[in-house]
NUKEZA-302112 format. One line per 2 residues: number of its first residue (from 1); for each residue x, y, z of C-alpha. Coordinates in Angstrom, 2 decimals, always signed. Layout:
% NUKEZA-302112
NUM) X,Y,Z | ...
% end
This chain:
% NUKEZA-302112
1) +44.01,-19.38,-11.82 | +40.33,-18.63,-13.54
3) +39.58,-22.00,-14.03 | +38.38,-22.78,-17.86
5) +34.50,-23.98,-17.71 | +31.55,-22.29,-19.09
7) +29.44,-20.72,-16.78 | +25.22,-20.75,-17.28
9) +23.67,-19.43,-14.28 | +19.76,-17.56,-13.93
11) +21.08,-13.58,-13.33 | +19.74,-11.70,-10.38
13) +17.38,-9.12,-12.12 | +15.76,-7.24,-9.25
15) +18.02,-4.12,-10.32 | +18.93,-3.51,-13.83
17) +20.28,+0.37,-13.89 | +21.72,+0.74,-17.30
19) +19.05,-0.67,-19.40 | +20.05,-3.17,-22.07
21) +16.94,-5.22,-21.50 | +16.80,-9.17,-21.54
23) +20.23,-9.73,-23.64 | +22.33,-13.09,-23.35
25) +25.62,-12.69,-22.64 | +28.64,-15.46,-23.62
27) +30.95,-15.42,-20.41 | +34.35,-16.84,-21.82
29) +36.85,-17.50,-18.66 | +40.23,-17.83,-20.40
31) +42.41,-18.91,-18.00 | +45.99,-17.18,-17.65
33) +47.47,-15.74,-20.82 | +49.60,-13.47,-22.26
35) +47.97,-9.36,-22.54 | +48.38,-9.63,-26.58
37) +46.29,-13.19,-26.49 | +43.51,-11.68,-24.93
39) +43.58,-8.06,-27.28 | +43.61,-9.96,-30.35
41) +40.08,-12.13,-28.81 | +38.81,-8.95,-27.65
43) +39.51,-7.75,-31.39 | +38.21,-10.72,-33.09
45) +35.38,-10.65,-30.95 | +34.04,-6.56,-30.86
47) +34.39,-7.07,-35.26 | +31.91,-9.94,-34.26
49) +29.57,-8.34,-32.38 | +29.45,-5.37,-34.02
51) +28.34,-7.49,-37.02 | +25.83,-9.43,-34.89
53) +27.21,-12.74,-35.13 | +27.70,-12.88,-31.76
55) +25.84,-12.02,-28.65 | +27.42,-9.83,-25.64
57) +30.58,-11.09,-24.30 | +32.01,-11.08,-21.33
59) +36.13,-12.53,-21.09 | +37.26,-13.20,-17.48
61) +40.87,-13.74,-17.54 | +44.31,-13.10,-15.42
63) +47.89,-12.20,-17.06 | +51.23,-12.20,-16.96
65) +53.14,-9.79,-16.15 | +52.26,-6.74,-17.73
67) +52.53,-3.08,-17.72 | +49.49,-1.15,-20.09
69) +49.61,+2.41,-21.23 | +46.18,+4.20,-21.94
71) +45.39,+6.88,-24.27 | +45.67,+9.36,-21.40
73) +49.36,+8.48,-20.14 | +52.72,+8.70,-21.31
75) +55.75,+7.29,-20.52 | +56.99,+9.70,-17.47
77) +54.51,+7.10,-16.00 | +56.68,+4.29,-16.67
79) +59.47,+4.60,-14.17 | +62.63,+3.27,-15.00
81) +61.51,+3.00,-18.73 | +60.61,-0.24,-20.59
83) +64.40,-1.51,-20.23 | +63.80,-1.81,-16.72
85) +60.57,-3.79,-17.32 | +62.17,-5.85,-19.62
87) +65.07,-6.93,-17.26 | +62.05,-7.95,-14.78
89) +60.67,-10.13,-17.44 | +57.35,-8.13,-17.85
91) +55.69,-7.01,-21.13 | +54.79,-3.55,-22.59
93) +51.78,-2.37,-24.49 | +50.40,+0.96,-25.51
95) +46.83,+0.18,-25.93 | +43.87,+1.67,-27.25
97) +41.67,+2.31,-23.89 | +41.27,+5.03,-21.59
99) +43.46,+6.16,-18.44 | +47.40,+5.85,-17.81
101) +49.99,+3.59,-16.52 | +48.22,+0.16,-15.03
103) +49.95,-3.48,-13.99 | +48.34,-6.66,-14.35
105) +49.45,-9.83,-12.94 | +49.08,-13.50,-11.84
107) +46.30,-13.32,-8.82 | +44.56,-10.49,-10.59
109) +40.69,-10.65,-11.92 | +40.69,-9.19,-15.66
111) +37.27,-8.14,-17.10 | +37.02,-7.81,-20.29
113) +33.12,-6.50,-21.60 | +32.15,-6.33,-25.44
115) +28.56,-5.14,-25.32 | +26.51,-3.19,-27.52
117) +25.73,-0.21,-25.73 | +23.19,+0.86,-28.94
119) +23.46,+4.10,-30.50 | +23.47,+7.25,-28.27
121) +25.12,+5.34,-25.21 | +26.16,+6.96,-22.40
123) +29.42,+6.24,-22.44 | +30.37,+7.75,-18.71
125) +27.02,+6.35,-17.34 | +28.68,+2.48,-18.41
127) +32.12,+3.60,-16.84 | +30.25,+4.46,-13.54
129) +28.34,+0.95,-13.94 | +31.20,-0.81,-14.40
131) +32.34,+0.65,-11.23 | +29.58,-0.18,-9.42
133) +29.29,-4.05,-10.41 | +33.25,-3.65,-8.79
135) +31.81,-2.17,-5.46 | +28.94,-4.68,-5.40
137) +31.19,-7.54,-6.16 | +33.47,-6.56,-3.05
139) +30.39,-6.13,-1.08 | +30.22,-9.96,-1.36
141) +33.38,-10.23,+0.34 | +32.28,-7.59,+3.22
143) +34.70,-5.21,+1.67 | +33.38,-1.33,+1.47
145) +34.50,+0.28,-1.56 | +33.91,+3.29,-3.25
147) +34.57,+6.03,-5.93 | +37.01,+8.32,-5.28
149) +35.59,+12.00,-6.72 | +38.03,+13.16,-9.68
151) +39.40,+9.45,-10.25 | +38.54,+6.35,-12.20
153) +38.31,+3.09,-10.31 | +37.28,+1.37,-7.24
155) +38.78,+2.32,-3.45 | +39.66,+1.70,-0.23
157) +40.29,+4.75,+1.81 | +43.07,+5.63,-0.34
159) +44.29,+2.40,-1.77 | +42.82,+1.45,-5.39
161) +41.50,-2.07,-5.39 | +40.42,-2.20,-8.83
163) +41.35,+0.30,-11.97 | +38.91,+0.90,-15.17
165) +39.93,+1.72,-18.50 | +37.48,+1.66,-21.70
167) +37.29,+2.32,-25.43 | +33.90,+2.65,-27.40
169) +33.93,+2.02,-31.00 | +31.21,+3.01,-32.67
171) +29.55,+1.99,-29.75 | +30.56,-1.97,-28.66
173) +32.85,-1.71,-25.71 | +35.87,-2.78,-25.19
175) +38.86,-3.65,-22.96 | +36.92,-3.18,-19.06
177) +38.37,-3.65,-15.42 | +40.52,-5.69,-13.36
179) +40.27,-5.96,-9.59 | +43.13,-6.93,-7.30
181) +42.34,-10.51,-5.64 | +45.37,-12.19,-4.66
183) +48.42,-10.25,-6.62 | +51.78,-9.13,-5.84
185) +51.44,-5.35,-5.47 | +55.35,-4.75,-5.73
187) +55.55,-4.43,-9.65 | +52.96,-1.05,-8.75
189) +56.19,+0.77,-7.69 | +57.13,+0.48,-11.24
191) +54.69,+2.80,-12.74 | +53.11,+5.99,-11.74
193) +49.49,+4.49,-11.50 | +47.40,+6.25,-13.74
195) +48.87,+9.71,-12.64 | +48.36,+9.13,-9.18
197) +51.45,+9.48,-6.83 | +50.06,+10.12,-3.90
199) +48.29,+7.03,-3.53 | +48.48,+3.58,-2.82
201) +46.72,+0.69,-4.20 | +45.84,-2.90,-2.13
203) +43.79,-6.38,-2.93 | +41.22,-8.15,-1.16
205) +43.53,-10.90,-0.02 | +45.87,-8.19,+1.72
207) +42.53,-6.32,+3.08 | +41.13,-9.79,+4.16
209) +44.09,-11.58,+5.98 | +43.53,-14.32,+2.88
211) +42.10,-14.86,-0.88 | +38.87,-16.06,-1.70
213) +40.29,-17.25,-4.71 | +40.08,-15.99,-8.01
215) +36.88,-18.09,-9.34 | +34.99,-16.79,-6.45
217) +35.70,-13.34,-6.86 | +34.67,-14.08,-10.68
219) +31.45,-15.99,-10.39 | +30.27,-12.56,-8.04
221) +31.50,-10.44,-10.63 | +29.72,-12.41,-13.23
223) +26.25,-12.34,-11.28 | +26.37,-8.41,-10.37
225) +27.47,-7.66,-13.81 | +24.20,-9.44,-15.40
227) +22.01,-7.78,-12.10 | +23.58,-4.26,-13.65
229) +22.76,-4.50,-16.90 | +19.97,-7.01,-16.94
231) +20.77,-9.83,-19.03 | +18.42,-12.28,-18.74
233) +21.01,-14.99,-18.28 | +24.57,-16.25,-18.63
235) +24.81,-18.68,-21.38 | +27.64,-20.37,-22.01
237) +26.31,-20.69,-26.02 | +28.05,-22.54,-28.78
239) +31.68,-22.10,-30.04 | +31.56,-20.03,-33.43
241) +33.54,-18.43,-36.01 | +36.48,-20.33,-34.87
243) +36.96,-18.76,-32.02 | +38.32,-21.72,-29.04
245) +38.51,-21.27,-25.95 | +42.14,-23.12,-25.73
247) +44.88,-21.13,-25.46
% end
């Protein structure tokens, strides 16, 4: 599990691509909870920064069981339909964000960024960051990922590693990555992953012989993701507008 404590840490800023400047960032590590806990903060939380009353956030998080529909999927992609995902015990959303058909689980790292990308953001150029904080933060683990040309996400040869799925409102981001640490990759023969039948998808743990754990892979994820888009630092910053951090 993503353990619970704040995290305030000097970034690495020898390589700041997308250009946000010297912005703080609130890292919130949630722990394990349901999908619809962590939409509604994500809600709650791009209505805040939009406003201003908050600085960027960053939510680090794993889930139950969960199968997620994007904008760009249907339910062809869902095999077996939501009864059979019900009798397996795991939930169902059609969200708001990008892509197709994706599972999250237990052992899985879930990124959540709400940042103000500022008027006229390139909205592809952050999708391809995002990606590339994924590749760097595997690089930690002496894992070589890439792109794959035509896809979203992060791979291994053919196996995805780590899927990406966005939405952009009037322009804070929401909803982000998640990258497979230590999960079961079974529940993947349930969907139709993002379109893509043809391929499979693995973890670090299964690419590694072992897990590093999931607070590892985070605190790398956390440091290449402030390198990336230069904030200055990760501050942990004061509980406001009643947002806790219990579950």
């Amino acid at each position: 599990m993503i353990g619970t404590e704040k995290v305030e840490s000097d970034a690495r800023n020898d390589r700041p691509s997308y250009g946000l400047g010297q912005k703080k960032i609130q890292v919130r590590r949630l722990g394990r909870v349901s999908y619809g806990h962590a939409l509604a903060r994500q809600r709650r939380l791009v209505t805040l920064r939009r406003a201003g009353s908050v600085d960027d956030q960053l939510i680090l998080t794993e889930h139950d069981p969960v199968v997620t529909l994007g904008r760009g999927g249907d339910m062809a992609q869902v095999r077996g339909g939501t009864a059979r995902l019900r009798e397996l015990g795991i939930e169902f959303y059609v969200t708001d964000r990008g892509g197709g058909a994706t599972f999250h689980g237990p052992g899985q790292l879930v990124v959540y960024p709400i940042i103000d990308l500022g008027a006229g953001g390139d909205i592809h150029a952050y999708l391809r960051s995002l990606e590339s904080v994924v590749i760097s933060t595997l690089r930690d683990f002496d894992l070589e990922a890439a792109r794959a040309p035509g896809f979203t996400g992060v791979w291994i040869g053919d196996s995805k590693i780590s899927a990406s799925g966005i939405r952009v409102s009037r322009w804070v981001t929401s909803h982000g990555v998640s990258i497979n640490v230590d999960n079961d990759l079974e529940p993947y023969r349930l969907i139709n992953q993002c379109g893509l039948s043809d391929r499979g998808v693995t973890s670090v743990a299964a690419q590694k012989g072992r897990s590093p754990g999931l607070n590892a892979v985070a605190a790398s994820f956390i440091a290449n993701f402030c390198t990336e888009y230069g904030h200055a630092r990760v501050a942990s910053g004061p509980r406001n507008a009643g947002l806790s951090e219990a579950h």
